[in-house]
C-alpha positions as CSV (number, residue, x, y, z in Angstrom):
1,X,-9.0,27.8,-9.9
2,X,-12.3,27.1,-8.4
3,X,-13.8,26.0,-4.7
4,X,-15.6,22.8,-6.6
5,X,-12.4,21.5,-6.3
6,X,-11.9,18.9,-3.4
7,X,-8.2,18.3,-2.6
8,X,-8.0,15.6,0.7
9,X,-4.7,15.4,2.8
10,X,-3.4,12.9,4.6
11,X,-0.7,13.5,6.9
12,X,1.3,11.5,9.5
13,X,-0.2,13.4,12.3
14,X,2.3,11.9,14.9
15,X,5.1,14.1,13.6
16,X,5.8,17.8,13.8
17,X,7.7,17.7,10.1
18,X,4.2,15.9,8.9
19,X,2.2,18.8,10.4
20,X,4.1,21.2,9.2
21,X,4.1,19.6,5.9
22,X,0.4,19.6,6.1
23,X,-0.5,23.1,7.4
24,X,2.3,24.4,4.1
25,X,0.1,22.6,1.9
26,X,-3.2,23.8,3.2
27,X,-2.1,27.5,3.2
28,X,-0.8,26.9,-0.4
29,X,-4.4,25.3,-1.6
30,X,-5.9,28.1,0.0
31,X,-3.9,31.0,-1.4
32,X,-5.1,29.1,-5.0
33,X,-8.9,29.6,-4.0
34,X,-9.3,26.0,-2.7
35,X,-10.7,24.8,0.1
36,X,-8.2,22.2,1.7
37,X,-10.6,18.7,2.7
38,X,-9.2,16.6,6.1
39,X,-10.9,14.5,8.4
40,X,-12.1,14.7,11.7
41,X,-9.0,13.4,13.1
42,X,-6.6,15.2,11.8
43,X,-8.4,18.3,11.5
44,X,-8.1,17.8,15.4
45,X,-4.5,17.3,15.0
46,X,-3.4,20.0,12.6
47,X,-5.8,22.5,14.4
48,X,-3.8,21.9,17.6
49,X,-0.3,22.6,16.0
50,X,-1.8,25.5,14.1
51,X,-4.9,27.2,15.4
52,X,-4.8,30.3,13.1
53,X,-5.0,28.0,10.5
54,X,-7.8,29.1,7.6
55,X,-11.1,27.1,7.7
56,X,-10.7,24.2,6.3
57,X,-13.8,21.6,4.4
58,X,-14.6,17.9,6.9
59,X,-14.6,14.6,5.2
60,X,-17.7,13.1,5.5
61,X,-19.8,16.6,6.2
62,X,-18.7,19.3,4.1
63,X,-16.9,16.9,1.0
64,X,-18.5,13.1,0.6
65,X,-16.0,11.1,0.1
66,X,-16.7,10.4,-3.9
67,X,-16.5,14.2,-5.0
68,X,-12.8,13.9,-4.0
69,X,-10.6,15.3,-7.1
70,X,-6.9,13.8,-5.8
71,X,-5.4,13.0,-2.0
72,X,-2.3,14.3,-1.3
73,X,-0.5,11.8,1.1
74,X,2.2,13.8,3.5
75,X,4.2,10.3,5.0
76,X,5.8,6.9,4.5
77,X,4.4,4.3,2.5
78,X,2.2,3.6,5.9
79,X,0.9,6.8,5.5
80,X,-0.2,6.2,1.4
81,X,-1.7,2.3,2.6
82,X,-4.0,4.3,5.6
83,X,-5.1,6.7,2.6
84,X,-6.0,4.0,0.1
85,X,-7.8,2.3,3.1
86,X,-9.9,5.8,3.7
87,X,-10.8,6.4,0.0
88,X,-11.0,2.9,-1.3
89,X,-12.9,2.5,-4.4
90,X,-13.6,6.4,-4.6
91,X,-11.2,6.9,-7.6
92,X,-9.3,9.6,-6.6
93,X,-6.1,9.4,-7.0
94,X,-3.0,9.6,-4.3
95,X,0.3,11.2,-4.7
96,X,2.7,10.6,-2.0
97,X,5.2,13.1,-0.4
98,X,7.7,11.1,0.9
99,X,8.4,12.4,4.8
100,X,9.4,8.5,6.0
101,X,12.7,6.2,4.9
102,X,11.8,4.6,1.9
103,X,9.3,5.7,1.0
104,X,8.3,3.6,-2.3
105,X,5.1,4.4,-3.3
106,X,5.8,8.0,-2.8
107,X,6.2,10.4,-6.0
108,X,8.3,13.5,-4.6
109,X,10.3,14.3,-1.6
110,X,9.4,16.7,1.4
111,X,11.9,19.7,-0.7
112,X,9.7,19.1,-3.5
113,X,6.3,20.3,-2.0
114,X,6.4,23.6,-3.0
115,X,6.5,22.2,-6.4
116,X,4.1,19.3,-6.1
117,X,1.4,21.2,-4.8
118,X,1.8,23.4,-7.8
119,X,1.4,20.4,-10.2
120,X,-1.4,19.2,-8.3
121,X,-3.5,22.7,-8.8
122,X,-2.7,23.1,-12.2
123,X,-3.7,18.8,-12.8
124,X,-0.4,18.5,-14.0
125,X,0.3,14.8,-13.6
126,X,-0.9,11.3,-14.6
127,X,-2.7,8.6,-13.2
128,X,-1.8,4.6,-13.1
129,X,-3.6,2.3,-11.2
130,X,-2.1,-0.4,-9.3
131,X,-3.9,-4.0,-9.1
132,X,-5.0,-5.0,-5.5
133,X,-6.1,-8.5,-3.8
134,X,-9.4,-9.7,-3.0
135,X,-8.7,-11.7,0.5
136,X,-11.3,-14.2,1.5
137,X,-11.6,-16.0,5.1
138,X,-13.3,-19.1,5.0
139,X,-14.6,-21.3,7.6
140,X,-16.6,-24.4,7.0
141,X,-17.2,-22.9,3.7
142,X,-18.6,-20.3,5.3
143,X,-16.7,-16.7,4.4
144,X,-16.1,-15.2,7.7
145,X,-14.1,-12.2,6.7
146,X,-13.5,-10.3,3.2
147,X,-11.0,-8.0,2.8
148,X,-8.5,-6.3,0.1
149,X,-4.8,-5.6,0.3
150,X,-2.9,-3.2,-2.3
151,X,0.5,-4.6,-0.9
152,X,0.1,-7.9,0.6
153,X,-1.6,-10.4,2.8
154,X,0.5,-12.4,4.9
155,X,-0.7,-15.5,6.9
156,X,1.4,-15.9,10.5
157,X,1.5,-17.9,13.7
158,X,-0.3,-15.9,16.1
159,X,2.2,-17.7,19.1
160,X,5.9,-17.1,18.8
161,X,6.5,-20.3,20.2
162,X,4.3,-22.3,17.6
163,X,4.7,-23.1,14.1
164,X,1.9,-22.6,11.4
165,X,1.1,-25.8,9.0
166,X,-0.3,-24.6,6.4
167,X,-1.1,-26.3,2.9
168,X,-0.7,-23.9,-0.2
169,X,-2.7,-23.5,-3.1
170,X,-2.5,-22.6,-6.6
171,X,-5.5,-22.4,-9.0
172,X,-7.6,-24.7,-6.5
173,X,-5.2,-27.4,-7.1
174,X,-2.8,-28.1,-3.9
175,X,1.0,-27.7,-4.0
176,X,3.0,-28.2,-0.9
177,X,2.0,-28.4,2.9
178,X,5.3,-27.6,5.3
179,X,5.6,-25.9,8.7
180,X,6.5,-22.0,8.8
181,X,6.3,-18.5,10.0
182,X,3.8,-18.1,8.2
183,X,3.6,-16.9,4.1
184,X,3.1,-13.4,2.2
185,X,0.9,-13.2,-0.8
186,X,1.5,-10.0,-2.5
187,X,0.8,-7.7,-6.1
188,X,3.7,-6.4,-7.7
189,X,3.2,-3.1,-5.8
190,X,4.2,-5.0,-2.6
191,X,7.0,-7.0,-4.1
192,X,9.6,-4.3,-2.4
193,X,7.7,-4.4,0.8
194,X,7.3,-7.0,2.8
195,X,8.1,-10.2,0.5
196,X,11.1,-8.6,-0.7
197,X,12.2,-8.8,3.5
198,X,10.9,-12.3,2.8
199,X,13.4,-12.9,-0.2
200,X,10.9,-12.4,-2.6
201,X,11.5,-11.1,-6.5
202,X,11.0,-7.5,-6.9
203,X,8.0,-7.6,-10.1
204,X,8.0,-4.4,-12.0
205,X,5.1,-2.1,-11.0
206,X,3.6,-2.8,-14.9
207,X,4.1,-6.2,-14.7
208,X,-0.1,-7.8,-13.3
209,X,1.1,-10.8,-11.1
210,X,0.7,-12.2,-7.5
211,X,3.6,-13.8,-5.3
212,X,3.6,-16.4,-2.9
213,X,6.3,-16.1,-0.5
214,X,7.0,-18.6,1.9
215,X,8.5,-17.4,5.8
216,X,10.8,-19.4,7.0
217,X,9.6,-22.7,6.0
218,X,10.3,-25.7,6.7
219,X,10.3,-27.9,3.8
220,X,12.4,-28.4,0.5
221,X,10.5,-27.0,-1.7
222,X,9.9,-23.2,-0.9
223,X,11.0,-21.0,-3.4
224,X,9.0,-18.0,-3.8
225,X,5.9,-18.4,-7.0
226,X,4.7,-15.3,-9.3
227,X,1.8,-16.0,-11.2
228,X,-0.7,-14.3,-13.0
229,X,-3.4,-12.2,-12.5
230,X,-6.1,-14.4,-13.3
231,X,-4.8,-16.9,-10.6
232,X,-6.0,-17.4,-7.0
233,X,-4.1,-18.5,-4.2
234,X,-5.4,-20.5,-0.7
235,X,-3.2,-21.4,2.0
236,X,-5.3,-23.7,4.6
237,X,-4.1,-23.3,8.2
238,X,-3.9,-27.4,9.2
239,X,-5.8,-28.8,12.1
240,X,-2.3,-29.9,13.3
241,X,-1.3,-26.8,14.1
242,X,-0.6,-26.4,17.2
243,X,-1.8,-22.9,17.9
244,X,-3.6,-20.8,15.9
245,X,-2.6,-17.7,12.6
246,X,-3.7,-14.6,12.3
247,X,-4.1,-12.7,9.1
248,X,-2.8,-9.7,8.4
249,X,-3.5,-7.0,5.4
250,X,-1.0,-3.9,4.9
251,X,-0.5,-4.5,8.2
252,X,-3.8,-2.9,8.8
253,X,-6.7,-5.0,8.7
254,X,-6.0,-8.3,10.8
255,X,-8.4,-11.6,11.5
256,X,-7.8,-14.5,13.7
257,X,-7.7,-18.0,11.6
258,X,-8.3,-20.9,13.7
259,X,-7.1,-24.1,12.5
260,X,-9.4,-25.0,9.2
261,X,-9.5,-21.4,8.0
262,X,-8.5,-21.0,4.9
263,X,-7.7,-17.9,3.1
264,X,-8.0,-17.3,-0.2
265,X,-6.3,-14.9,-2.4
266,X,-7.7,-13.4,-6.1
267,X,-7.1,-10.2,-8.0
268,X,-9.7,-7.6,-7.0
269,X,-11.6,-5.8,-9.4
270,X,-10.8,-2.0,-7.4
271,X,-7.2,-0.9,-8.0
272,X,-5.5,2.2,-6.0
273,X,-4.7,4.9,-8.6
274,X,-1.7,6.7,-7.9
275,X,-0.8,10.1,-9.5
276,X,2.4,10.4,-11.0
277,X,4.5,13.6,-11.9
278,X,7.1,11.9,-13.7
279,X,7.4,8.8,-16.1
280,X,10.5,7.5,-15.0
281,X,12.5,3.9,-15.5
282,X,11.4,2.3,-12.6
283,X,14.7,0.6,-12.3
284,X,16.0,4.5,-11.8
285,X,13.3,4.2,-8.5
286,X,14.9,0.6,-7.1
287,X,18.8,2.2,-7.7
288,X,17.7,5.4,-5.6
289,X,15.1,3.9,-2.7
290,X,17.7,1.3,-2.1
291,X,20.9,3.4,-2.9
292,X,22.0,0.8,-5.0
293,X,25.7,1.4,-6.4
294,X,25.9,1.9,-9.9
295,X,29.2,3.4,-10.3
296,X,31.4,2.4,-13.3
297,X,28.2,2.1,-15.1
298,X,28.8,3.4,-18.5
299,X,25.5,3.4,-20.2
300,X,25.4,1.6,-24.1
301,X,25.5,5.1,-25.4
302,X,28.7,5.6,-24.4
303,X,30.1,1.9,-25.3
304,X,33.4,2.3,-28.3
């Protein structure tokens, strides 16, 4: 093991287990020789929870952000979508430790650090990258906002009270126009986030595509779309809106639309690479994130 190495965590710093998920993995990385990298903020927060903690590298003034070797993300899937915001397009990958509920784009649980941290120092896992959006505002013609999003970008009605008319998009040819909550465009990484709550398919992780999913519409045609990744999507907030949207990324990044924005959707060129430990079916991931019953199954290898 050598000190070149730059390890970055990412913790949910909000919750005792997450700090004490962090400060374990710090004194593990250091008992291996390494340096453990964290930014300024949590630095502040970890430090406060344990001051005897070893010296540890800064983000931004000891590590620049591109020497980064892998991030390890200590959290829910909020936690891994605020990490691929901080290191976006610097290549190094994330592995998540699930601390959350659901935890989807997580690889191991919190009884599984010892082990994880282990794989990490001894590069012990692989890396697939996970397509992300391009999101556009437009005004006039004029782009007010860019953006990216590695789950979704969703389109809403700013005002409870008010419905959002939008007109929908596909390929720069129109589709539909109908009144709604508003409408989720997402990759196939955010197909089990929040356009599955939507009704939305669930797209297999390997499987390039966008989806277009409606929220409660009002219209008879508004079945969710999946399309391919060459594909671009707009939805046009109309000027008879009565109100205005708001756009929101991850749930992150958010822009006011006034009526005449339009929002346009395309495959980015930057994915979010995510280290793996395991190669599993990810159908074996769906049945046990969503404790799916299964029993009676008796596999075709056991069929008479």
């Amino acid at each position: 093991m050598t000190s070149d190495r730059h390890i970055l965590i990412v913790a949910h710093t909000g919750r005792d287990d997450s700090l004490e998920a962090a400060v374990s993995v710090c004194q593990q990385l250091q008992a291996a020789g390494l340096t453990p990298v964290l930014s300024d903020d949590e630095f502040a927060d970890i430090h406060r929870f344990a001051p005897d903690l070893a010296p540890v590298a800064m983000l931004g003034t000891d590590v620049v952000i591109t020497a980064l070797e892998l991030v390890i993300v200590l959290g829910g899937d909020g936690t891994i979508l605020r990490a691929a915001e901080i290191t976006r397009g610097c290549g190094a990958p994330l592995l998540g430790v699930n601390l959350g509920h659901v935890g989807f784009l997580a690889e191991s649980e919190r009884e599984d650090l010892t082990e994880t941290v282990s794989r990490v120092l001894s590069r012990s896992y692989e890396v697939e990258e996970r397509m992300t959006l391009n999101v556009r505002v437009k005004v006039d013609s004029e782009v007010v906002y860019e953006t990216w999003a590695l789950n979704e970008a969703t389109v809403e009605k700013a005002s409870r009270e008010r419905m959002l008319e939008v007109v929908i998009e596909v390929d720069g040819r129109p589709l539909s126009s109908f009144g709604c909550d508003g409408v989720v465009m997402s990759t196939s990484t955010g197909s089990t986030a929040y356009s599955f709550s939507a009704g939305g398919p669930i797209v297999w992780p390997s499987v390039d595509a966008m989806l277009l999913v409606p929220l409660s519409p009002h219209a008879l045609f508004s079945r969710p779309l999946v399309v391919g990744p060459d594909s671009s999507f707009a939805v046009e907030v109309l000027d008879r809106t009565q109100g205005t949207g708001v756009l929101w990324c991850d749930g992150r990044r958010t822009h006011d639309l006034p009526r005449g924005a339009r929002v346009v959707v395309r495959r980015s060129p930057v994915p979010v690479r995510l280290a793996r430990l395991s190669q599993g079916p990810f159908t074996d991931r769906l049945v046990r994130k969503f404790s799916l019953p299964v029993s009676g199954w008796r596999g075709e290898s056991n069929r008479p």
